[in-house]
C-alpha positions in Angstrom: 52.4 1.6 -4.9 50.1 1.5 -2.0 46.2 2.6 -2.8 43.4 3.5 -1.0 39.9 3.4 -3.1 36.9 5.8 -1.2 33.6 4.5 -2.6 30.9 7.0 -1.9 27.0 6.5 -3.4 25.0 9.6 -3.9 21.9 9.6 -5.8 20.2 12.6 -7.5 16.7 11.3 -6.8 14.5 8.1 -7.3 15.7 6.3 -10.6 18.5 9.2 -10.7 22.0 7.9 -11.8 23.9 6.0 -9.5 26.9 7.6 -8.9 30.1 5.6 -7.3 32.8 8.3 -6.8 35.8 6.1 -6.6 39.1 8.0 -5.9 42.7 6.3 -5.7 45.4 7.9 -3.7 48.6 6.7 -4.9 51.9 7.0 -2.8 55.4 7.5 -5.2 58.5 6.7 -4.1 59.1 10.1 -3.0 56.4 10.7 -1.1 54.1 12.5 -3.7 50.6 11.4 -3.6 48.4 11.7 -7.0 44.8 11.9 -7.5 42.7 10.0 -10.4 39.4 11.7 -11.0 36.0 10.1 -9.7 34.0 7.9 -12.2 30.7 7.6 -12.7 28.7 3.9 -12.4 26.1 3.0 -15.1 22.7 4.9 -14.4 20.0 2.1 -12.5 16.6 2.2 -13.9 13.9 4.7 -12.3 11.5 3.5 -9.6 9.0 5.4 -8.6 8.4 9.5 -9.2 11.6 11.9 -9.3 11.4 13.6 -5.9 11.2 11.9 -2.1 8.3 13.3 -0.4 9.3 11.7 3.0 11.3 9.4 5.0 9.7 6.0 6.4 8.9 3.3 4.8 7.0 3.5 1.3 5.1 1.3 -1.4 5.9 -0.7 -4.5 9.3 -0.7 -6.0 12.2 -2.2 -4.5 15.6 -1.1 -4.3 18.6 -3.5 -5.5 19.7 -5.7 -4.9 19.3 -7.4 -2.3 22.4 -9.4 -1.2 22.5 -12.1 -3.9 20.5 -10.1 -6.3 20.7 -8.6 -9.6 21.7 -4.7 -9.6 18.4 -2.4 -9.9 16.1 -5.4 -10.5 12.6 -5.0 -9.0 12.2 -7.3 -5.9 9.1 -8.0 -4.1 10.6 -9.7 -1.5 13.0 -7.0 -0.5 13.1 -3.7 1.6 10.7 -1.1 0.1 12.3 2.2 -0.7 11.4 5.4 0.8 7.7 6.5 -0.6 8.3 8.2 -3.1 6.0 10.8 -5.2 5.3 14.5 -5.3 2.5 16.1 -2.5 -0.4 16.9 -3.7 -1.5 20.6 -3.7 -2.9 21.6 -0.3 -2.1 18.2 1.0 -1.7 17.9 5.1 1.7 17.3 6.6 3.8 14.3 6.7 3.3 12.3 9.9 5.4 13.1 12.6 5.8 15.2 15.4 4.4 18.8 15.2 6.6 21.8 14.5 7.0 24.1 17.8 4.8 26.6 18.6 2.2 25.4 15.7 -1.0 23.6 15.5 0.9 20.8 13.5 -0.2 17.1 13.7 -0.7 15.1 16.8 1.5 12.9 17.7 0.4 9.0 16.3 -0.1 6.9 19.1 2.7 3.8 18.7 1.1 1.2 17.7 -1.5 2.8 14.9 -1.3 2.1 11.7 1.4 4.1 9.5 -0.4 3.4 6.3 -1.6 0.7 4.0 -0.4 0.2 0.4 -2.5 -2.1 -2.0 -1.3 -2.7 -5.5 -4.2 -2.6 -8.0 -4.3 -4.0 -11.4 -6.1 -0.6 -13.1 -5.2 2.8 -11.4 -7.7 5.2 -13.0 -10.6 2.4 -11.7 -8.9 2.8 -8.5 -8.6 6.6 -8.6 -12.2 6.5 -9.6 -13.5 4.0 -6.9 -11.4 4.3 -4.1 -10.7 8.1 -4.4 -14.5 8.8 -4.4 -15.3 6.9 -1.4 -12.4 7.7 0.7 -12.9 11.7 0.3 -16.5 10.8 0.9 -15.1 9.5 4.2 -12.9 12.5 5.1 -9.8 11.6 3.8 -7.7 14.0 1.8 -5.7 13.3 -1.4 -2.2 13.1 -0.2 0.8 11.8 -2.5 0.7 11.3 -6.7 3.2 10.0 -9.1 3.2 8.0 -11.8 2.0 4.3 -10.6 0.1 5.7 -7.4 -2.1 8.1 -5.4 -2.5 8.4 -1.8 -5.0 9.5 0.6 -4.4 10.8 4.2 -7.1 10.9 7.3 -5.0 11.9 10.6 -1.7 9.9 10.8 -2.8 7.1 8.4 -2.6 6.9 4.6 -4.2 5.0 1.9 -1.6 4.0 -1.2 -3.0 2.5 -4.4 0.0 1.4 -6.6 -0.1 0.0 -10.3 3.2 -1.6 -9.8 5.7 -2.4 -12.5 6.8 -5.5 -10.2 2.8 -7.1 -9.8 3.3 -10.8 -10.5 -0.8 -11.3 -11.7 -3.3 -9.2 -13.3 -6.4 -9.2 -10.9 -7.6 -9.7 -7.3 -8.6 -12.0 -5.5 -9.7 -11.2 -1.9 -10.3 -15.2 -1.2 -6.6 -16.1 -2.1 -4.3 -15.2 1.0 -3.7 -11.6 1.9 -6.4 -8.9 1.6 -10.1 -9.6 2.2 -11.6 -6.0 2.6 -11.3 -2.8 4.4 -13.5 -1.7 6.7 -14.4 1.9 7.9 -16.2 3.6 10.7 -18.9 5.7 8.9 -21.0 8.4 11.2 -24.3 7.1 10.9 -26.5 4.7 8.9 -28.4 7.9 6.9 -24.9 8.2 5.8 -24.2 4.6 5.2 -27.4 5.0 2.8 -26.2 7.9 1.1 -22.9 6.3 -0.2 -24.7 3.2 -0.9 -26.7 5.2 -3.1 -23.8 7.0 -4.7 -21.4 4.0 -5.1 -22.9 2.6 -8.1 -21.9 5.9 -9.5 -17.9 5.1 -8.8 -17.6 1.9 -9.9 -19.4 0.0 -6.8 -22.0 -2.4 -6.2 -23.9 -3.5 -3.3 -22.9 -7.0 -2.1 -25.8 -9.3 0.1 -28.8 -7.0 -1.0 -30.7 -9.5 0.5 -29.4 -9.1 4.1 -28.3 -5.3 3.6 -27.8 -3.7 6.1 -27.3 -6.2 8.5 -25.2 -8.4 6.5 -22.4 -8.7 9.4 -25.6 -9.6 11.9 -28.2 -8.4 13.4 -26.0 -6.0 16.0 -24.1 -3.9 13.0 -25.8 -1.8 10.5 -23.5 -1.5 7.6 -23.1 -2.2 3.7 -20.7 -4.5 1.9 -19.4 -3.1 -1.4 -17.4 -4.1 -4.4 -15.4 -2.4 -6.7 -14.7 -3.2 -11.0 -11.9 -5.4 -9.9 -12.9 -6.8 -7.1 -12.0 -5.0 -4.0 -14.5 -5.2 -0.9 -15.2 -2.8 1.5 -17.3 -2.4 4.7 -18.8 0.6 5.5 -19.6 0.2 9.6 -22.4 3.1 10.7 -20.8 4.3 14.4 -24.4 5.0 15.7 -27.7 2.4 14.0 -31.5 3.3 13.8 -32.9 4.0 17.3 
């Protein structure tokens, strides 16, 4: 008896089963074909947070395997999944072209950053660092679920992950990869005020000695780092007259 086997994947969210609807067509001697009923594959472990807030590419968790790997293993080396996590209320739209006839989102220019994701040893420090500067900086909270928060200024977003997949427990920012982050901040009254709020958030002022011209003589701005080690720069757009 000839057979035909359709394989079909669908998936009921992030870390949903994993179904493999498998169904064999058998053809008799007489003609007759004959059905067996679809089966269902062992469930793969859960990822990230149970609904997909948007296409692109998204942070932390890895989908497997990889060709080679082991079936729903985490692997750091392979294609992220799709960011997962539910929006948070009164969050701005996904980035991407604007709906006719609304105000939407401006198009991103090609080229501009889609978003960054950092994976952090602590999340609450992070929520409680990070969080507090960046809507001190305009940005809005964006995306939460279970290992992350996001936070969204135009077409870029911020993504602080504690993910189950980090291979060490702290940062270093003189090890290869991330040194620090540096925004554009209004002006330096405003550079003063969130130095003078930091230490309230988990910061402290780095080079107090040459604050606030640290980076040289031409740049007013403060260096700041966070409980576990994270550095930012905060630039002021127009200095002292």
């Amino acid at each position: 008896m000839a057979q035909v086997q359709l394989a079909q994947r669908a998936g009921g969210g992030p870390g949903g089963p994993r179904r493999s609807q498998a169904a064999q067509v058998g053809v008799g001697a007489g003609g007759a074909e004959r059905f067996h009923a679809p089966t269902l594959a062992p469930p793969v472990p859960p990822r990230h947070a149970p609904s997909a807030l948007m296409s692109g590419r998204g942070p932390g968790t890895r989908p497997g395997p990889r060709e080679g790997g082991v079936p729903g293993s985490l692997d750091c080396a392979g294609p992220p999944e799709h960011r997962r996590g539910e929006p948070v209320a009164g969050a701005p739209r996904c980035p991407g072209r604007p709906r006719r006839g609304g105000a939407g989102m401006t198009r991103p220019v090609p080229g501009a950053l889609h978003h960054v994701e950092i994976w952090v040893p602590d999340l609450e420090r992070a929520v409680v660092s990070f969080g507090w500067l960046l809507e001190a900086l305009g940005y809005a909270p964006f995306q939460s679920w279970g290992d992350g928060r996001s936070w969204r200024l135009g077409a870029t977003y911020l993504v602080f992950e504690r993910s189950p997949a980090l291979t060490a427990g702290e940062h270093d920012r003189c090890r290869p990869g991330l040194n620090h982050l540096a925004f554009h901040v209004e002006d330096h009254l405003a550079v003063d005020a969130l130095v003078r709020e930091a230490p309230r958030h988990g910061w402290r002022l780095m080079f107090p000695d040459r604050h606030p011209y640290a980076g040289g003589e031409g740049t007013y701005a403060a260096y700041l780092e966070d409980a576990d080690g994270f550095e930012v720069e905060l630039v002021a757009i127009e200095g002292p007259a």
